[in-house]
C-alpha positions as CSV (number, residue, x, y, z in Angstrom):
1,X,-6.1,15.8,12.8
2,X,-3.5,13.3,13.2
3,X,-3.9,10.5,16.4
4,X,-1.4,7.3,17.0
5,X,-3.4,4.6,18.2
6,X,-1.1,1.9,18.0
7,X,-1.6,0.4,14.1
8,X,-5.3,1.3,14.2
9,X,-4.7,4.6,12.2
10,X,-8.3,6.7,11.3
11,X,-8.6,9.2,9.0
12,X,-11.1,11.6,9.6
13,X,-13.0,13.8,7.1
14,X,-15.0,17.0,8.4
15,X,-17.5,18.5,6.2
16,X,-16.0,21.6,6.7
17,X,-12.6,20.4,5.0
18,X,-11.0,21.5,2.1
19,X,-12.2,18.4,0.1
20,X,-9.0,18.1,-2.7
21,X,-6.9,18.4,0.4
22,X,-8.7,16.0,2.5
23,X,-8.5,13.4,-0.4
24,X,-4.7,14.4,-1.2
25,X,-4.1,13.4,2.3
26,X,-6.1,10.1,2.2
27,X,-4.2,8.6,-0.7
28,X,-0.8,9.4,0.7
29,X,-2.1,8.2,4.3
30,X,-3.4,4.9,2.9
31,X,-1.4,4.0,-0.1
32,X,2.2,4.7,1.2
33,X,4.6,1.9,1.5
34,X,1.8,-0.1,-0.1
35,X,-0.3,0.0,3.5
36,X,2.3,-2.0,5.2
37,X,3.1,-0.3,8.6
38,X,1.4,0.6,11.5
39,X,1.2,4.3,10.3
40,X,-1.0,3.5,7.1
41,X,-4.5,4.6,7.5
42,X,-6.9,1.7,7.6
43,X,-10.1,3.3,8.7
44,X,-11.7,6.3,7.5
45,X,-14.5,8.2,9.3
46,X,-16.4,11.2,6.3
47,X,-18.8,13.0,7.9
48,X,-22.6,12.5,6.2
49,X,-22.8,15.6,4.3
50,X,-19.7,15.0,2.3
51,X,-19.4,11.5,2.3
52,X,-20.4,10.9,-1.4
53,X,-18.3,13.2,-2.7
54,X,-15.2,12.2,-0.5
55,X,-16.0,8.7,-1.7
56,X,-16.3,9.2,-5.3
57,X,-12.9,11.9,-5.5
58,X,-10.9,8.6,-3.2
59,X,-12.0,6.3,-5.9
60,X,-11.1,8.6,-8.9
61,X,-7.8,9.5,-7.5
62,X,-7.3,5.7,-6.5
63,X,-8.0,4.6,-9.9
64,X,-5.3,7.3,-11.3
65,X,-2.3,5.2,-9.1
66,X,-0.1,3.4,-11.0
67,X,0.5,0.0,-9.5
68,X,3.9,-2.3,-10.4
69,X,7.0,-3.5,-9.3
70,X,9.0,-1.6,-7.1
71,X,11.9,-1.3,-9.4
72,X,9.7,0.5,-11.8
73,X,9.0,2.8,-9.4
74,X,4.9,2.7,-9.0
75,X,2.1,4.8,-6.8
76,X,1.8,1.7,-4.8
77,X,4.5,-1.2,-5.3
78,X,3.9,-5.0,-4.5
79,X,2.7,-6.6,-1.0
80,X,5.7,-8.4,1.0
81,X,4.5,-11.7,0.3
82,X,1.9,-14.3,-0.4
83,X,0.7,-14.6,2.8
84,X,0.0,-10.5,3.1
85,X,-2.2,-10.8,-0.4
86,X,-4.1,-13.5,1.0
87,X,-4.6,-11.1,3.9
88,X,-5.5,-8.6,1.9
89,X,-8.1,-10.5,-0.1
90,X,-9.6,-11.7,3.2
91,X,-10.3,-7.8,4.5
92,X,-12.0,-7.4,1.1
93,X,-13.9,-10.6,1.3
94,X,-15.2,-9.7,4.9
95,X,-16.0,-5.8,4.0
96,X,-18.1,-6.9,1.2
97,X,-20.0,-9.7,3.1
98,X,-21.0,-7.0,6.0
99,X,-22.3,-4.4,3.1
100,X,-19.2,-2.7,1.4
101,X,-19.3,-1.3,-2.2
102,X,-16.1,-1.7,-4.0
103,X,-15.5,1.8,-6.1
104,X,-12.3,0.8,-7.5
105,X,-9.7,-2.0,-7.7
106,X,-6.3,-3.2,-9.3
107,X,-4.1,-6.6,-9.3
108,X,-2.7,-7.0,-6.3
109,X,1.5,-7.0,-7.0
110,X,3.9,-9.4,-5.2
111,X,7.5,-8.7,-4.8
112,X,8.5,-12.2,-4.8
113,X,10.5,-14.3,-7.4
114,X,7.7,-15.7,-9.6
115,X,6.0,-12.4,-10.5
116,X,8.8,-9.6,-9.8
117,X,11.3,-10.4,-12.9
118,X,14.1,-9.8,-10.9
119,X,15.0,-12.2,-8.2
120,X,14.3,-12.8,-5.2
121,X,13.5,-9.3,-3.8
122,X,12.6,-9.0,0.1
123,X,14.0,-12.2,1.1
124,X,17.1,-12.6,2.7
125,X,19.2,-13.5,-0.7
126,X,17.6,-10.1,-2.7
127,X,21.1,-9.0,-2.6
128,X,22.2,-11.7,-4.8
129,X,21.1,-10.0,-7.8
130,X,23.1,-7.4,-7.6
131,X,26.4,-8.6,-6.1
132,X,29.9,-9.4,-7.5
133,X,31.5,-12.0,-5.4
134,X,35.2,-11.1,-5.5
135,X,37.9,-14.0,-3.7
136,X,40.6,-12.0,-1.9
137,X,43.7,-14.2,-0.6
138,X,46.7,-12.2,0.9
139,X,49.7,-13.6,2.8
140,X,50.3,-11.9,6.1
141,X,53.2,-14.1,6.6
């Protein structure tokens, strides 16, 4: 089942479902472009009787991503700044204080100039890194 609900994107789990499926789905729901757009699933909802399981396959599959710089091509590539890290330590933070269990984890990556290697990717002057700046002059005269 898919729903649009305006950047509040659930994932539901049946206990009917095919279970490999189902968690298939999940990763790519929640992990592409990194969790940054409105489509990215950021609840889940696993029916009782499968809940474990769903849980425990998530957090195996999770811990199988590969996690880096975008130019090396990674599972899930770096956040779009500092301030969306801090964010995401914060929803971390607050889950574990109301009773969360974290199952798996990885460094958080940031795309920006300190930690990238390459310049200053995202921001407005990425492109400098990979232009030529040629001076034309021509007399129209």
């Amino acid at each position: 089942m898919v729903l649009e609900l305006g950047g509040h994107a659930p994932f539901i789990v049946f206990a009917d479902a095919d279970m490999e499926r189902a968690v298939d789905c999940a990763i790519s729901a929640k992990f592409a472009t990194s969790g940054q757009d409105c489509l990215g699933a950021n609840r889940f909802y696993i029916e009782r009787p499968v809940y474990e399981e769903c849980c425990k396959r998530f957090a195996e599959k999770t811990a199988q991503l590969t996690v880096g710089r975008g130019i090396d091509d990674p599972d899930v590539g770096p956040l779009m700044n500092a301030k969306a890290i801090e964010r995401q330590i914060e929803h971390v933070d607050d889950a574990k204080e109301k009773g969360a269990i974290v199952l798996t984890g990885a460094p958080i990556p940031f795309g920006g100039m300190k930690q990238s290697g390459v310049g200053r990717e995202g921001a407005r002057l990425g492109m400098e890194e990979f232009t030529e700046i040629k001076y034309v002059c021509r007399n129209y005269g």
